[in-house]
N, CA, C and O atoms as a CHARMM CRD file, in Angstrom:
* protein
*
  348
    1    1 UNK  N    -14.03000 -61.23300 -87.28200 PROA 1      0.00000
    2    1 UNK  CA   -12.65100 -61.55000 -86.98200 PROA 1      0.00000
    3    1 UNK  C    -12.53900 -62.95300 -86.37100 PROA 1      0.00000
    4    1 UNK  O    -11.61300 -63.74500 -86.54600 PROA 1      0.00000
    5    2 UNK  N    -13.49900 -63.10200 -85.72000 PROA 2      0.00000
    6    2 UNK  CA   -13.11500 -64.36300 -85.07100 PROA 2      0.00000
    7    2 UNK  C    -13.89700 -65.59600 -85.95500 PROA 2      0.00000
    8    2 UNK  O    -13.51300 -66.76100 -85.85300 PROA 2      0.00000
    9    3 UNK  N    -14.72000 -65.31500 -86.58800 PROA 3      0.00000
   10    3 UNK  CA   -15.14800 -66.55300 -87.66800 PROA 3      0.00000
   11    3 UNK  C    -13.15000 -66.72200 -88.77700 PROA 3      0.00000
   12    3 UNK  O    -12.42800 -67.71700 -88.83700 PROA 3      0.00000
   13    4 UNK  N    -12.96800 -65.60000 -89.29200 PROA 4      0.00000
   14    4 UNK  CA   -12.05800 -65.52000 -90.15000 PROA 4      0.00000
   15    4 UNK  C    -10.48200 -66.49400 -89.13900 PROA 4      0.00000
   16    4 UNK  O     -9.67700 -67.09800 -89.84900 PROA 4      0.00000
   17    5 UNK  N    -10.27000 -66.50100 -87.58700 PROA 5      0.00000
   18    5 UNK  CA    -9.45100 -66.88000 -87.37800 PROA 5      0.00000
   19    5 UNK  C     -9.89000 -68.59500 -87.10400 PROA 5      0.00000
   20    5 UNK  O     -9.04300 -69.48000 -87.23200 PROA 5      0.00000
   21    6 UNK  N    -11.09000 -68.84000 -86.78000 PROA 6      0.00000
   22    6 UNK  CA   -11.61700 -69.93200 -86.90300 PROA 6      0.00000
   23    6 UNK  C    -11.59100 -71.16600 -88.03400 PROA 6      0.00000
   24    6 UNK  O    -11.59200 -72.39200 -87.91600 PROA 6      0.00000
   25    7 UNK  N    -11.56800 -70.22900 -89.23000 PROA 7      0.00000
   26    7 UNK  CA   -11.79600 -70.65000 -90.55300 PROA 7      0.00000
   27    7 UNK  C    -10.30100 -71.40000 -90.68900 PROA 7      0.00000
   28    7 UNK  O    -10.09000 -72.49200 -91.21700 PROA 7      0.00000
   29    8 UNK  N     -9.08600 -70.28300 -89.90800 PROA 8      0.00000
   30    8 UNK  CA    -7.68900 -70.40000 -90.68600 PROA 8      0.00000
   31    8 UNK  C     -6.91400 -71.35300 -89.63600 PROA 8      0.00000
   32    8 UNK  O     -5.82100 -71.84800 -89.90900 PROA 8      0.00000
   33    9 UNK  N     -7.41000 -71.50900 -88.72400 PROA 9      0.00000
   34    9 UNK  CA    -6.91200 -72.60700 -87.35000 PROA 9      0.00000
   35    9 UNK  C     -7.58200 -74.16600 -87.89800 PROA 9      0.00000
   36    9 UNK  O     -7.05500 -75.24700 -87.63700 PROA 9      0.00000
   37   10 UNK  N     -8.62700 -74.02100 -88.56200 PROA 10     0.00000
   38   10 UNK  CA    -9.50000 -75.35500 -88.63900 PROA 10     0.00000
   39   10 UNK  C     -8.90300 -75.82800 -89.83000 PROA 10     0.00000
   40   10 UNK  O     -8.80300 -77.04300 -89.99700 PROA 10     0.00000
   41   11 UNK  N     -8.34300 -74.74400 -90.98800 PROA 11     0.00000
   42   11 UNK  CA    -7.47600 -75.33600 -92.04000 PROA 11     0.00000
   43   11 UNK  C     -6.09800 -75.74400 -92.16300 PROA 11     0.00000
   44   11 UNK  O     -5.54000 -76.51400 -92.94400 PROA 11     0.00000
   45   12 UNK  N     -5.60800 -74.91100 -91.02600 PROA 12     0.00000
   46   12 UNK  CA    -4.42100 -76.02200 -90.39500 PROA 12     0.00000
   47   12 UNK  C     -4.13400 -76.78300 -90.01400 PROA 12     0.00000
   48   12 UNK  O     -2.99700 -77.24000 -90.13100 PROA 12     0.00000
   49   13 UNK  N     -5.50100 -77.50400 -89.06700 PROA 13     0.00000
   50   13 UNK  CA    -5.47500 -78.63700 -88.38800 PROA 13     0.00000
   51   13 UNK  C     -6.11800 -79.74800 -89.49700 PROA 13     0.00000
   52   13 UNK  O     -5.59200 -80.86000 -89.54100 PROA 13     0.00000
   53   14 UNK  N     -7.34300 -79.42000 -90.46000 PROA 14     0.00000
   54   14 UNK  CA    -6.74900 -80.26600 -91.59900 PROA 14     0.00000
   55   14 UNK  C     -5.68900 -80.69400 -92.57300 PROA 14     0.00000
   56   14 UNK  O     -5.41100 -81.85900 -92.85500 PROA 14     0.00000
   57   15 UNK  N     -5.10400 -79.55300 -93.07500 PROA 15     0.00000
   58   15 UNK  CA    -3.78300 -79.80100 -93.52100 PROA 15     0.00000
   59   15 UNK  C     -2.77700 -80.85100 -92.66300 PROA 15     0.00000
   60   15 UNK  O     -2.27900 -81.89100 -93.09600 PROA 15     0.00000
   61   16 UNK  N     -2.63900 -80.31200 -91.42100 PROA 16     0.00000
   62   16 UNK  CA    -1.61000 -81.20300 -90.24600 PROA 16     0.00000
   63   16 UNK  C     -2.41800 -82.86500 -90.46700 PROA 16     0.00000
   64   16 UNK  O     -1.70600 -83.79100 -90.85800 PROA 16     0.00000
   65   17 UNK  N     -3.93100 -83.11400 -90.18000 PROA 17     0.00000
   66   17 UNK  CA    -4.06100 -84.42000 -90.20900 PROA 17     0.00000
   67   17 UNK  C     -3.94200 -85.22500 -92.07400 PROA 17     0.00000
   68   17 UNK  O     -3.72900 -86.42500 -92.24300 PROA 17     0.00000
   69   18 UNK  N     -4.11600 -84.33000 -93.10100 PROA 18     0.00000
   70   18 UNK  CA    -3.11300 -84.67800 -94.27700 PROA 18     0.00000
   71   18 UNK  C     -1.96300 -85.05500 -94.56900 PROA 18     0.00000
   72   18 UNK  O     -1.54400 -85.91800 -95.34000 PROA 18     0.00000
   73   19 UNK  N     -1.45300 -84.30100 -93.85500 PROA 19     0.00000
   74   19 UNK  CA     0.26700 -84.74600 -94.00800 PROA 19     0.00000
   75   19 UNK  C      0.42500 -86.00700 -93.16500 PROA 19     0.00000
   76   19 UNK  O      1.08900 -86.94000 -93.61600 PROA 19     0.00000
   77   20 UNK  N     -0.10900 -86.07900 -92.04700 PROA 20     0.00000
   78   20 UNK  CA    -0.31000 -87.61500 -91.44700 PROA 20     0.00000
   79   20 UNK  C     -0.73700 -88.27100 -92.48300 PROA 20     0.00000
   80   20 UNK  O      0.00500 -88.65800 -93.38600 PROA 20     0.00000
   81   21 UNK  N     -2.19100 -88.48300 -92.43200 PROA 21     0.00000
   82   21 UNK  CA    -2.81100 -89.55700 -93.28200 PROA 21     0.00000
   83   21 UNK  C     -1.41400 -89.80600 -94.35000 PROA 21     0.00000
   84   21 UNK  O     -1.11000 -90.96900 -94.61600 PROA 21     0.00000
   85   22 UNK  N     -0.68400 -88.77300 -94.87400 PROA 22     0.00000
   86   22 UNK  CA    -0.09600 -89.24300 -96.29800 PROA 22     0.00000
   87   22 UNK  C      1.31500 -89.66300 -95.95100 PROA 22     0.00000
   88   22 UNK  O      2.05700 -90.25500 -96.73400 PROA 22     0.00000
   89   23 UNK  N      1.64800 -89.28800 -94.63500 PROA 23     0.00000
   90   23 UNK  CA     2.78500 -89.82200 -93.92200 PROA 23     0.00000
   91   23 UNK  C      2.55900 -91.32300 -93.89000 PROA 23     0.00000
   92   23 UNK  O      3.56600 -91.94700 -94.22500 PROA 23     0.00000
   93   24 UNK  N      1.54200 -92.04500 -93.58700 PROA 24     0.00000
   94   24 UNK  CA     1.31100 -92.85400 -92.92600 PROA 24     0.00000
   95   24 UNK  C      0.94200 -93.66600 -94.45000 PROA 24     0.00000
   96   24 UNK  O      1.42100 -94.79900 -94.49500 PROA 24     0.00000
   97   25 UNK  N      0.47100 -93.40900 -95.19700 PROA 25     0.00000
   98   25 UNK  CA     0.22500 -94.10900 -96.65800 PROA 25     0.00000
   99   25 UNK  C      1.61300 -94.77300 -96.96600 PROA 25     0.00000
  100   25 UNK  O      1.70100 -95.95000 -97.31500 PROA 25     0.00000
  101   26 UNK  N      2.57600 -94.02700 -96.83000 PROA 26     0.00000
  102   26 UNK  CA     4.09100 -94.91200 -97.24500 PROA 26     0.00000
  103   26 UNK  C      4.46900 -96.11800 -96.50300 PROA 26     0.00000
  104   26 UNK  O      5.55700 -96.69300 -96.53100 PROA 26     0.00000
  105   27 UNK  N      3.09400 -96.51400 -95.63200 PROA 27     0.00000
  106   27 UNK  CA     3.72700 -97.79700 -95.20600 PROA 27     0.00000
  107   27 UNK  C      2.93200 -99.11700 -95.53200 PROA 27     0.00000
  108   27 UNK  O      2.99000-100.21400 -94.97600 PROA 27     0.00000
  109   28 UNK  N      2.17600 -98.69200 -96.58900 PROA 28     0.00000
  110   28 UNK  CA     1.37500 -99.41300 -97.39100 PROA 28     0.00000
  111   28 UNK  C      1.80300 -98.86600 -98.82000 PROA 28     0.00000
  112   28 UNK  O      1.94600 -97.75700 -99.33400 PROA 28     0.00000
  113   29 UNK  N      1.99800-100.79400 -99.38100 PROA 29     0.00000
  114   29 UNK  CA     2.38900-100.72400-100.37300 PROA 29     0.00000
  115   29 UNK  C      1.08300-100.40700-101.93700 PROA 29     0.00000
  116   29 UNK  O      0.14200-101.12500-102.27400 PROA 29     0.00000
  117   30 UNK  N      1.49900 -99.25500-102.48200 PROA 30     0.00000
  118   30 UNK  CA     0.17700 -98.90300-103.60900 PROA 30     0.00000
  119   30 UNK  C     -0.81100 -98.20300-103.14100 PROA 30     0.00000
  120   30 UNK  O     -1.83600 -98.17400-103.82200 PROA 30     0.00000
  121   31 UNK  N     -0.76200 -97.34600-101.67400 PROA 31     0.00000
  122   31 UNK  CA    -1.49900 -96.69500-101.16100 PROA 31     0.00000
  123   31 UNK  C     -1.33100 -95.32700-101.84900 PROA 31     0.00000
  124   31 UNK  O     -2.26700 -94.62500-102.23200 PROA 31     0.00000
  125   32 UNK  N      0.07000 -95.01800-101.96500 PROA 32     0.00000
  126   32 UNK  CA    -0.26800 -93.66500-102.95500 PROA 32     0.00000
  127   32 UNK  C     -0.06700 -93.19400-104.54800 PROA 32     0.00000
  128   32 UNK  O      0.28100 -92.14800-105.09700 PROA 32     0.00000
  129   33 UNK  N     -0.49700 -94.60900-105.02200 PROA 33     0.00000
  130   33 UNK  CA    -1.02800 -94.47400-106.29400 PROA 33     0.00000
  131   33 UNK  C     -3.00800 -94.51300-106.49000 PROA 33     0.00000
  132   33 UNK  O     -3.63200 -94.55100-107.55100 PROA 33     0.00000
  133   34 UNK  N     -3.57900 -94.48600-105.03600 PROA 34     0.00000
  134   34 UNK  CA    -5.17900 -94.68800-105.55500 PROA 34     0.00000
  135   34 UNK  C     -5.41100 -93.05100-105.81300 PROA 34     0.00000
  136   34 UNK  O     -4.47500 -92.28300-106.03300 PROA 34     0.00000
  137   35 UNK  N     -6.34600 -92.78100-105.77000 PROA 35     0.00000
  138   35 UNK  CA    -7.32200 -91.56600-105.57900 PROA 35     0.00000
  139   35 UNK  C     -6.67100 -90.67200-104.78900 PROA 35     0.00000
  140   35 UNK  O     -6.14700 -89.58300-105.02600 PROA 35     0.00000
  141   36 UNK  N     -6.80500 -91.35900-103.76300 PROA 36     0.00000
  142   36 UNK  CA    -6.92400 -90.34700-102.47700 PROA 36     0.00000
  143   36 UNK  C     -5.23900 -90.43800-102.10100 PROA 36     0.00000
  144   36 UNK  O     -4.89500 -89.36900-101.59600 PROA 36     0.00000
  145   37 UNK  N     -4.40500 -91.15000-102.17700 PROA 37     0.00000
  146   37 UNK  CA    -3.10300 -90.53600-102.32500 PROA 37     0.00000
  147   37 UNK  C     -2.58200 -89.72300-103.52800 PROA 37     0.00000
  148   37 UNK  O     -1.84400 -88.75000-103.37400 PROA 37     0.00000
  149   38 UNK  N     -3.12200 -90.29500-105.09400 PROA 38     0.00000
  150   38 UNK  CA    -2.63600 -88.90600-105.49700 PROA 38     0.00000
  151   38 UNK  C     -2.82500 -87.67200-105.53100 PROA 38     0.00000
  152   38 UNK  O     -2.14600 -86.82400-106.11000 PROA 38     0.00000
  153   39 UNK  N     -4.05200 -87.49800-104.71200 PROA 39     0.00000
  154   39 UNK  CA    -5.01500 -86.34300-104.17700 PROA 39     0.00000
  155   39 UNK  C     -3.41100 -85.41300-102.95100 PROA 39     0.00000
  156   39 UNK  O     -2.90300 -84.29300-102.90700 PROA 39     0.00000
  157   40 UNK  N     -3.23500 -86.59600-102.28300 PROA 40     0.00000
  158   40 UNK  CA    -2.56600 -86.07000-100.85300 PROA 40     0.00000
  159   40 UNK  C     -1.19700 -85.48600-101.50300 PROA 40     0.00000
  160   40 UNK  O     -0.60200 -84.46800-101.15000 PROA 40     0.00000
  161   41 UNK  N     -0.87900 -86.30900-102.45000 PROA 41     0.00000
  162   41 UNK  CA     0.53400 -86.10100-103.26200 PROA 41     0.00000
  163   41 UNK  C     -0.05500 -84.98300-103.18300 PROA 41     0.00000
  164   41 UNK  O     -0.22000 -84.35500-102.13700 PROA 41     0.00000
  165   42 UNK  N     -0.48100 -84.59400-104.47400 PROA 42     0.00000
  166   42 UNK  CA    -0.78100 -83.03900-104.96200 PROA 42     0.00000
  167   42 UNK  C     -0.82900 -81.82400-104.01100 PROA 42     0.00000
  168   42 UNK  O     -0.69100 -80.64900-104.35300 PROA 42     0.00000
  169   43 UNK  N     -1.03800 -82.27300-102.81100 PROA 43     0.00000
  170   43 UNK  CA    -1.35600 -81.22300-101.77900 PROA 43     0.00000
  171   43 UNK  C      0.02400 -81.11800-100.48200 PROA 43     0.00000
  172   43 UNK  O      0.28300 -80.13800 -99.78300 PROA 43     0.00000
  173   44 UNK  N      0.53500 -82.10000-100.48700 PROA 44     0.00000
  174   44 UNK  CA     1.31000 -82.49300 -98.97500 PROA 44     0.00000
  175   44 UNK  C      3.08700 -82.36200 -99.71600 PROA 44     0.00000
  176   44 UNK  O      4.00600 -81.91100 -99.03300 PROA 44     0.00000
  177   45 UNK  N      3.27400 -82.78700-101.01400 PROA 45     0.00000
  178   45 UNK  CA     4.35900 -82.39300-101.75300 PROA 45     0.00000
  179   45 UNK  C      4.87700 -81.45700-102.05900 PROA 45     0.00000
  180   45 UNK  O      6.08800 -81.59300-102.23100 PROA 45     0.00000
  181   46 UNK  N      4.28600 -80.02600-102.29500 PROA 46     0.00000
  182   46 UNK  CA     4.62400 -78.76800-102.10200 PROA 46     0.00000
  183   46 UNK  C      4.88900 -78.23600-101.30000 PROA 46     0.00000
  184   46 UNK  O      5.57200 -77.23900-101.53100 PROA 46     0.00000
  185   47 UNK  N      4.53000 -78.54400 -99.85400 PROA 47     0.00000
  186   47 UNK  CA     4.67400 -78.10000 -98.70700 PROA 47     0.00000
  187   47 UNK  C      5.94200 -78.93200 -98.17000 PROA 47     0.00000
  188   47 UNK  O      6.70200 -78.32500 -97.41600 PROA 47     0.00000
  189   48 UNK  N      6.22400 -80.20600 -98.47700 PROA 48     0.00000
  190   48 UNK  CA     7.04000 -80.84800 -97.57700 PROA 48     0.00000
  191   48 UNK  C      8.44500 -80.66900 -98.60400 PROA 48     0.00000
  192   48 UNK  O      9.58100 -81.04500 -98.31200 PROA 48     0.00000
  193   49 UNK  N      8.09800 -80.11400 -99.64000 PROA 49     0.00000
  194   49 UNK  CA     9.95400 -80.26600-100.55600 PROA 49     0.00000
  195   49 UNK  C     10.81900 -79.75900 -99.84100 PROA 49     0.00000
  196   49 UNK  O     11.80300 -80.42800 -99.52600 PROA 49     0.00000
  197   50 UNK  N     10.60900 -77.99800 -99.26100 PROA 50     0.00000
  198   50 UNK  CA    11.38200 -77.18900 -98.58300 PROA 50     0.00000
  199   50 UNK  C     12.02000 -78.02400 -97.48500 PROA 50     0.00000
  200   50 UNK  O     13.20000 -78.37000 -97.43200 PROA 50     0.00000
  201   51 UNK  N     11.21000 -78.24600 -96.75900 PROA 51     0.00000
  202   51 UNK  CA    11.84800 -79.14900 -95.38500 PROA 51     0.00000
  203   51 UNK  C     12.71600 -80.07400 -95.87900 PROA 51     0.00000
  204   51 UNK  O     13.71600 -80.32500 -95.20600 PROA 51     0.00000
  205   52 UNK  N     12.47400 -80.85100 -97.31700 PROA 52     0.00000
  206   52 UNK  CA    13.26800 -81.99000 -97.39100 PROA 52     0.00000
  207   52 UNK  C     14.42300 -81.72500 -97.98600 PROA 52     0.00000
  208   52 UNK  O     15.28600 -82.60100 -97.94300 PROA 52     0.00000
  209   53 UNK  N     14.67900 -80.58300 -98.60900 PROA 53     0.00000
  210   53 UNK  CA    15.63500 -80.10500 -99.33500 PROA 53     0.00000
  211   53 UNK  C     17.11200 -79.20000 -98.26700 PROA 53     0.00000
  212   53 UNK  O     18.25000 -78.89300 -98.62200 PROA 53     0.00000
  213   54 UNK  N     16.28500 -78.99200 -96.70900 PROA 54     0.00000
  214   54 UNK  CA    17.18700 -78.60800 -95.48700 PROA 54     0.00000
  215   54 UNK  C     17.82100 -79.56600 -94.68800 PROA 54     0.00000
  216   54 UNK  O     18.94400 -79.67100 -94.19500 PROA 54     0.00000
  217   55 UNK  N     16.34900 -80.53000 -94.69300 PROA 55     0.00000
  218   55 UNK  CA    16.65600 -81.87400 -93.25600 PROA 55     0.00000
  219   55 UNK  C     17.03400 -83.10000 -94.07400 PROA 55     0.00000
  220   55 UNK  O     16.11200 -83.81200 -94.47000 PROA 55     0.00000
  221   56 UNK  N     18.49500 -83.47500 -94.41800 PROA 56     0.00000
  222   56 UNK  CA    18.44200 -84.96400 -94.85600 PROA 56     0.00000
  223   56 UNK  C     18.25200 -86.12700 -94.01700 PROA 56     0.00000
  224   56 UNK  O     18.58800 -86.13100 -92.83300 PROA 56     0.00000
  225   57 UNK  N     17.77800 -87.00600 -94.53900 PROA 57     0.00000
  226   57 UNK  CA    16.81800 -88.50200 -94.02300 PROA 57     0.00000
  227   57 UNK  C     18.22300 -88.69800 -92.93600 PROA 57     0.00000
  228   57 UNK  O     19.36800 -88.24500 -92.95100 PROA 57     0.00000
  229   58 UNK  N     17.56800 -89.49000 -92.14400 PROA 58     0.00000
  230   58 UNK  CA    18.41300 -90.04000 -91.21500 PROA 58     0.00000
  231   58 UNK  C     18.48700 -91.56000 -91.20300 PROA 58     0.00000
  232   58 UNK  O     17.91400 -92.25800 -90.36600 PROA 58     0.00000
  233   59 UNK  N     19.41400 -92.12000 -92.43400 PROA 59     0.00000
  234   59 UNK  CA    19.67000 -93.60000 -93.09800 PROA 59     0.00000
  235   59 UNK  C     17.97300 -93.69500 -93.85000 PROA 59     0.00000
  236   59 UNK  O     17.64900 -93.24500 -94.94900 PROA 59     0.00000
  237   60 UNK  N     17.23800 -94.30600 -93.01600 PROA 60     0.00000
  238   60 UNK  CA    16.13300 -94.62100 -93.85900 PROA 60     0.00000
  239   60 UNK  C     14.69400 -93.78400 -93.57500 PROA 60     0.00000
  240   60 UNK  O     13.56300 -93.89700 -94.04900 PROA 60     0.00000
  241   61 UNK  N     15.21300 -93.01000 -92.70500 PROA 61     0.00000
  242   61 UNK  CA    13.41200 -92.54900 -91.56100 PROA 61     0.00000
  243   61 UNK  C     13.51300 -90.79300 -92.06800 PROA 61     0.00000
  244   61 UNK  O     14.23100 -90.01600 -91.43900 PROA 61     0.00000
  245   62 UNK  N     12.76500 -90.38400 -93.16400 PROA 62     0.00000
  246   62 UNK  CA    12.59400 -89.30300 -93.17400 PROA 62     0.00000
  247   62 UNK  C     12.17900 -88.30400 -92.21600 PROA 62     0.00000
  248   62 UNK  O     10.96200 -88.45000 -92.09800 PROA 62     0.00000
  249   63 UNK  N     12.67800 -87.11500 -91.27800 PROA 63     0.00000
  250   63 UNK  CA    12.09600 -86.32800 -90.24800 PROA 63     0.00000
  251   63 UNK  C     11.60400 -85.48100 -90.98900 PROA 63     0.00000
  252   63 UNK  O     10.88500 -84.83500 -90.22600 PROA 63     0.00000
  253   64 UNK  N     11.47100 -84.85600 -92.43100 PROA 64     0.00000
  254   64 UNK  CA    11.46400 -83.58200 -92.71200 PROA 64     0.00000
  255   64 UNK  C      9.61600 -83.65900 -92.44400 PROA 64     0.00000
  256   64 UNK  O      9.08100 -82.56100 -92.29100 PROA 64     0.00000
  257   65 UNK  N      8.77000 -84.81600 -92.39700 PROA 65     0.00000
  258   65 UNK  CA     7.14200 -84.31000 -92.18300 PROA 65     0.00000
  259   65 UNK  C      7.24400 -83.48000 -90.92100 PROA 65     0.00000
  260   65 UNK  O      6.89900 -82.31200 -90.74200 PROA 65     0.00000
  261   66 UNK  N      7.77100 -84.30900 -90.12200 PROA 66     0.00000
  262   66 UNK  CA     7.42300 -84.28900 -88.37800 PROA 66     0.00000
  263   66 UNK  C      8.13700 -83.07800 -88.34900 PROA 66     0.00000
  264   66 UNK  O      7.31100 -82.53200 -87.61700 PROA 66     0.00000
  265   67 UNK  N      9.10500 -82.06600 -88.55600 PROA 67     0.00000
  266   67 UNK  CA     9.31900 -81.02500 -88.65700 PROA 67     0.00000
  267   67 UNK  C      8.30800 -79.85400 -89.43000 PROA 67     0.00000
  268   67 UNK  O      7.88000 -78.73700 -89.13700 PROA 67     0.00000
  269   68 UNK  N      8.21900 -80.58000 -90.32400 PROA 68     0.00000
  270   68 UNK  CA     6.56000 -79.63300 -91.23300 PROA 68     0.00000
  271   68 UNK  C      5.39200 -79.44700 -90.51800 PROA 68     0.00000
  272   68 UNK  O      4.71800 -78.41800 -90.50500 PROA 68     0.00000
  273   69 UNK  N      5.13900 -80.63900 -89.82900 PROA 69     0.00000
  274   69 UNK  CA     3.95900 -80.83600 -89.01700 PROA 69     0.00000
  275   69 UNK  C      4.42700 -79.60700 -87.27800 PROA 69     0.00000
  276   69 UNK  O      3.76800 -78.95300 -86.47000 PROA 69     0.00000
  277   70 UNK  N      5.63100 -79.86000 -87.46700 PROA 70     0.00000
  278   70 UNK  CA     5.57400 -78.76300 -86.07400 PROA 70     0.00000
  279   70 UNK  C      5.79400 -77.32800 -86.15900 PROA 70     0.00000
  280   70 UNK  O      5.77900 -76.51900 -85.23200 PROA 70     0.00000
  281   71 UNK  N      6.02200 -77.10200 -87.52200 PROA 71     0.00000
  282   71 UNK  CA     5.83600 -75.92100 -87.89100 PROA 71     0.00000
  283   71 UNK  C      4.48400 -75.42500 -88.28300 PROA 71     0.00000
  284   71 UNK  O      4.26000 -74.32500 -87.77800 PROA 71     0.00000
  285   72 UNK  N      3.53400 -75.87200 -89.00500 PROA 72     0.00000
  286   72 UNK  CA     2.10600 -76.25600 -88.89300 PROA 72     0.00000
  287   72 UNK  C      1.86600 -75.81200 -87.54000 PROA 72     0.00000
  288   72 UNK  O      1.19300 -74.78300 -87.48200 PROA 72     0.00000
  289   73 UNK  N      2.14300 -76.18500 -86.70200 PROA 73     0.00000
  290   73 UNK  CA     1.26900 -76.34800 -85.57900 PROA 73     0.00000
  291   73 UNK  C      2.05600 -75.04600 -84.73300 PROA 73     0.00000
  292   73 UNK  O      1.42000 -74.44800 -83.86500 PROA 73     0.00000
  293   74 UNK  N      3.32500 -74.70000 -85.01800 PROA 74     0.00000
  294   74 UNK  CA     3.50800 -73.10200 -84.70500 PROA 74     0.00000
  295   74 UNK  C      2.92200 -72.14800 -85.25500 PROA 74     0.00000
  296   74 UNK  O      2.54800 -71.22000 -84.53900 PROA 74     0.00000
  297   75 UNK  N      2.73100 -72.12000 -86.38700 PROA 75     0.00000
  298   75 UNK  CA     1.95700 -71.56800 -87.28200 PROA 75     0.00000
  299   75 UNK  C      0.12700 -70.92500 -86.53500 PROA 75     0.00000
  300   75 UNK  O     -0.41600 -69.83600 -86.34500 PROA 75     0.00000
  301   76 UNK  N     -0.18700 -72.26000 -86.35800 PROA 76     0.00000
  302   76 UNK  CA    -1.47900 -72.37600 -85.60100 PROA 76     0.00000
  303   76 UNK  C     -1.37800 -71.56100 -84.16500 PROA 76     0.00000
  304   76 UNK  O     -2.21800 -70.71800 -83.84900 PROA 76     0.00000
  305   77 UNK  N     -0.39000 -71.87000 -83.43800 PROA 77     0.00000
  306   77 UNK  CA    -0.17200 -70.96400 -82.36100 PROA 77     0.00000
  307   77 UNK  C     -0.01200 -69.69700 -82.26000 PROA 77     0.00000
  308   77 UNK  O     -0.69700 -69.02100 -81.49200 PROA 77     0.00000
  309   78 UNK  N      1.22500 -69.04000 -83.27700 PROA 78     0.00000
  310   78 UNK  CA     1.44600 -68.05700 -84.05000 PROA 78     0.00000
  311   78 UNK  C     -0.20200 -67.00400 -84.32500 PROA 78     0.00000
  312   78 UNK  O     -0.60800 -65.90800 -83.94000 PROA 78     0.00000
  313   79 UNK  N     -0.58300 -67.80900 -84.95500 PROA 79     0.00000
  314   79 UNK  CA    -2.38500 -67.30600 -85.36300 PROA 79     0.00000
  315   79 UNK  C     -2.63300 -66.93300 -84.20800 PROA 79     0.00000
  316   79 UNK  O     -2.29300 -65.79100 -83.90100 PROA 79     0.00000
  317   80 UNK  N     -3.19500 -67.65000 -83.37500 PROA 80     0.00000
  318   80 UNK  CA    -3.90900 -67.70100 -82.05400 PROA 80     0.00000
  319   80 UNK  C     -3.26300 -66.13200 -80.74400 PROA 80     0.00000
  320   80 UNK  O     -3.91300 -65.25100 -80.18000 PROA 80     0.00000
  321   81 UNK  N     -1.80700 -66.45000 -80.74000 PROA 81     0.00000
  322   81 UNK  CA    -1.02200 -65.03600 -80.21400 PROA 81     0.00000
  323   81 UNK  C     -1.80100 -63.75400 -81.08600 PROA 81     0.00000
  324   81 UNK  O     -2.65900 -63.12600 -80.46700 PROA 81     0.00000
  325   82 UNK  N     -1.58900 -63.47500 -82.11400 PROA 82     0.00000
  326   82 UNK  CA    -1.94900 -62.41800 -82.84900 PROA 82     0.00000
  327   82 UNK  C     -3.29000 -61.97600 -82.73600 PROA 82     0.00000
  328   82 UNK  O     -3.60600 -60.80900 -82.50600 PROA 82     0.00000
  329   83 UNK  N     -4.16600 -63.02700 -82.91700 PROA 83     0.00000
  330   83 UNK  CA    -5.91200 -62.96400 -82.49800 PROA 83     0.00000
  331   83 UNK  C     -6.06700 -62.25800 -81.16300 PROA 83     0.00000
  332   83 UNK  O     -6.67600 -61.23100 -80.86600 PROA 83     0.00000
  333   84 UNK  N     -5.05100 -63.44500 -80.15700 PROA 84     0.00000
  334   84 UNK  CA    -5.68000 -62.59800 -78.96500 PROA 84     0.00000
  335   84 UNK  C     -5.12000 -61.36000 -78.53400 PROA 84     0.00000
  336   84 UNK  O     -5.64100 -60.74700 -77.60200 PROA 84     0.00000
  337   85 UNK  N     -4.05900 -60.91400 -79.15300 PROA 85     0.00000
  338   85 UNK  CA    -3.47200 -59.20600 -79.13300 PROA 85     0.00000
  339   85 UNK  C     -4.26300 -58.45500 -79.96000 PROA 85     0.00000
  340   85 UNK  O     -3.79600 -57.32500 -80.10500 PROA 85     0.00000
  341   86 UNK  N     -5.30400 -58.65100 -80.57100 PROA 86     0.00000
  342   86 UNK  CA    -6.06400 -57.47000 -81.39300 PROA 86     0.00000
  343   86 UNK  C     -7.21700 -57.84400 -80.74300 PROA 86     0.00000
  344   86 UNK  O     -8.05800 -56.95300 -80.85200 PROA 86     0.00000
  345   87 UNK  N     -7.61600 -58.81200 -80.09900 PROA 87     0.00000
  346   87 UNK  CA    -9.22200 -58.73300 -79.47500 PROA 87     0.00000
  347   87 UNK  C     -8.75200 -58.32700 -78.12100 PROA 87     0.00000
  348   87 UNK  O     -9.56500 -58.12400 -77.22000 PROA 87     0.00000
C-alpha cells in the first residue's frame, strides 16, 4: 500500500513539474515545436483544455495552468488524507 501511494504522489509531482516546464516553454520562441515540447504538448494539453474551456484568459496571461497545477497538487493531498485514514 504504501509503495502503490508512493508510486501515485511521485507521478503527480512529475506531471505538476511538466506542466511548468511546458508553461514556461511559451516564453521562448520555437520551444514547443522541438522534441521535447511536442512531447509536453501531447501530455499537458489534455489535461489543461478543461480548465481552459471554464477559466477565460485574463487580456493576455492565461490562469487556467496555475489553476490545473493547484488542483494537481489537491489531488496529491487528497491521496495523502485517504492513505493516512486506511493505515
Amino acid at each position: 500500500m504504501v509503495l502503490l501511494f508512493n508510486v501515485l504522489s511521485t507521478a503527480l509531482s512529475i506531471y505538476s513539474w511538466a506542466l511548468i516546464i511546458y508553461i514556461l516553454m511559451s516564453w521562448f520562441p520555437n520551444a514547443r515545436e522541438s522534441s521535447v515540447g511536442q512531447f509536453l504538448t501531447s501530455i499537458c494539453e489534455p489535461f489543461l483544455e478543461p480548465f481552459r474551456r471554464f477559466i477565460p484568459p485574463l487580456g493576455m496571461i492565461d490562469i487556467s495552468p496555475i489553476v490545473a497545477i493547484f488542483s494537481l497538487r489537491l489531488a496529491q493531498g487528497g491521496l495523502a488524507a485517504i492513505f493516512r485514514m486506511l493505515m
